[in-house]
N, C-alpha and C positions, 0 to 999 in steps of 0.2 A: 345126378349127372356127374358131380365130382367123386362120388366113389366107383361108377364105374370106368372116367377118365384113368383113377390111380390104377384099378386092375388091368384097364386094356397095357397103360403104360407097364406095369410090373411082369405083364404076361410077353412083354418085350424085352426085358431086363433092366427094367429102369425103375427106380424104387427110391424115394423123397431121405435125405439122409445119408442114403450110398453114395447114389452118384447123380443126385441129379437134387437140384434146388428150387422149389417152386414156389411163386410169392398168386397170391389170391387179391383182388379188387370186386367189389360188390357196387354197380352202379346203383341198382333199384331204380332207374330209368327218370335219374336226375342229371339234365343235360351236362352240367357244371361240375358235377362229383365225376361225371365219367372220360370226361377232357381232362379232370386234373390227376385224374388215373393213370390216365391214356398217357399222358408227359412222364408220373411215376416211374410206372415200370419200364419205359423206352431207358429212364436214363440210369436202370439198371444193366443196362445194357446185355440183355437177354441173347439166348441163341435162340429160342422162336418163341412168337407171340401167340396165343390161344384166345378167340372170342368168340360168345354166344351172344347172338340177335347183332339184327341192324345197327342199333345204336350204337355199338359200343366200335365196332367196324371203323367207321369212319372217322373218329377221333385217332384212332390209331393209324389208318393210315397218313395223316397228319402230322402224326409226330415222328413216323418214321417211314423212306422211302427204302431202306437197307433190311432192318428185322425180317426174316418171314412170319405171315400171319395165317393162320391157320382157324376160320370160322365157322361155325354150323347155326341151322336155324335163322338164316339170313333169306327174306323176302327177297325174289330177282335180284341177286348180287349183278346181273349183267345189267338189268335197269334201273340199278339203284346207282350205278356209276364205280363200284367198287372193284371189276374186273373188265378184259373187252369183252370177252367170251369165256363158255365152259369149257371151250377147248384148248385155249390159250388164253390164260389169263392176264398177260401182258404186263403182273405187274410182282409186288411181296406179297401179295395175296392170293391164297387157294381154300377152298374148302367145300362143302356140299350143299348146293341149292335147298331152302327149307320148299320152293314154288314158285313160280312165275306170276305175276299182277293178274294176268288173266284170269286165274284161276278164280280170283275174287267175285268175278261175274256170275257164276258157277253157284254163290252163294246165296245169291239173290234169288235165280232158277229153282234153289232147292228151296228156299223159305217159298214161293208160290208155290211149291209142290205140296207141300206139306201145312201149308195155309193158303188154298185160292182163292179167299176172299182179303187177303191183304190188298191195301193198296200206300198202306206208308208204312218207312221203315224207318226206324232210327240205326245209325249206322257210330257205334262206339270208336274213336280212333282216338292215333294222336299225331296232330298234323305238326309236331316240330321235329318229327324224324322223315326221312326219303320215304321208308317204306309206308310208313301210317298215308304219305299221300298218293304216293302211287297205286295203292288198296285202293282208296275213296275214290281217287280217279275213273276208274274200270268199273265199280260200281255205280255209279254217278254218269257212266256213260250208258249203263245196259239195261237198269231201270227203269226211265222211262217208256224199253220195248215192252216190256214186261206190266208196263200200268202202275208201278210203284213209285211214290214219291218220298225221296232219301233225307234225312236230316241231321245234319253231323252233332255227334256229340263228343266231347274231348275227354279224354280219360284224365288227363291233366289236372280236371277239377271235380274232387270226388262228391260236392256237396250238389255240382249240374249233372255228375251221373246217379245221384240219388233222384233227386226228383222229375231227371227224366226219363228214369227206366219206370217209376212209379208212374207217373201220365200215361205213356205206351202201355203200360200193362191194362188200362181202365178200358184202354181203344177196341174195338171188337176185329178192326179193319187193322190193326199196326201190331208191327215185327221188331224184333231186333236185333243186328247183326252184330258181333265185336269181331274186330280184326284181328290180328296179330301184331302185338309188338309190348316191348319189355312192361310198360304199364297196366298193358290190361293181368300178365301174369302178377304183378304185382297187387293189384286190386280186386285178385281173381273170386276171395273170401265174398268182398264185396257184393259184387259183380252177380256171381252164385247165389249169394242171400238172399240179395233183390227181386230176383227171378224165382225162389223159392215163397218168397214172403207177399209177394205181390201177384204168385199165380200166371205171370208172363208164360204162356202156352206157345209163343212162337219162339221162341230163341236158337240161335245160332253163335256158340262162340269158338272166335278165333277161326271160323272154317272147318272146321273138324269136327268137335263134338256137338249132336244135336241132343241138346237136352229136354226140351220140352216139344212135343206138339199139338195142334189141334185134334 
């Protein structure tokens, strides 16, 4: 992502050294590391802000209502409180919807599709960011039409996603969903392993990639 940020930017005329200076922060989707970021680079005082995922969003608009901010890969930026609309953003922030919360629903639809005899899913999230709960939400609402019963697990703690993707995998009737958000890409080695090493035949991660089915 950062080297095709530097060519779009270079293919502009802006090139690191010439004329333009760029300072880098790495959250890895530690609440505390990304707030004391987020204060960092503001009191750099930057001429625009640059972030990827949810998390890192709203710390910054925190520390600055002036900066522009500029995001990508952000779960419903409009239901996540971070804009009013796509049309008018109302605020220092702009940037391109990763998806709307609904879309979550969608997820669940496709694991019956692809396994009709589930009837529980364990659903990976992480419930100390907006988007992580806004996801579980919509899932947690749609579920039940569908016969499935959801069980949250937190990406937060890697040793309750080992042994409960290991449980789910045994279940002949359970699924498993991960959502979207800085953590699960962080753990995604993990995550992936697990599913490989335990045979899990249902998986769904992040919404997008379906890796394994029945």
């Amino acid at each position: 992502m950062i080297a095709a940020f530097k060519q779009g930017l270079q293919q502009l005329g802006w090139a690191d050294g010439r004329n333009l200076q760029t300072e880098y922060r790495w959250g890895a989707g530690n609440a505390d590391d990304i707030r004391k970021f987020a204060t960092e680079l503001v009191s750099h005082a930057p001429d625009v802000l640059v972030a990827t995922g949810g998390s890192s969003v709203g710390p910054l608009l925190q520390a600055t209502k002036i900066v522009p901010i500029v995001f990508a890969n952000v779960p419903d930026p409009v239901g996540s409180g971070f804009v009013e609309s796509l049309s008018r953003p109302g605020s220092n922030a702009t940037a391109f919807a990763q998806f709307e919360y609904n879309l979550s629903g969608k997820w669940v639809e496709l694991l019956k599709q692809i396994g009709p005899s589930v009837t529980s899913a364990a659903i990976l999230w992480d419930p100390a960011i907006i988007a992580g709960i806004g996801q579980f939400a919509v899932i947690q609402s749609v579920a039940p039409s569908l016969s499935v019963d959801v069980r949250p697990i937190s990406v937060r703690d890697t040793v309750e996603i080992e042994r409960a993707v290991a449980a789910f995998a045994k279940l002949s009737n359970g699924g498993l969903i991960v959502t979207a958000s800085g953590l699960a890409f962080v753990h995604r080695d993990l995550i992936a392993g697990l599913q490989h090493n335990t045979n899990c035949r249902r998986f769904i991660l992040n919404g997008f990639s379906l890796l394994a089915a029945a």
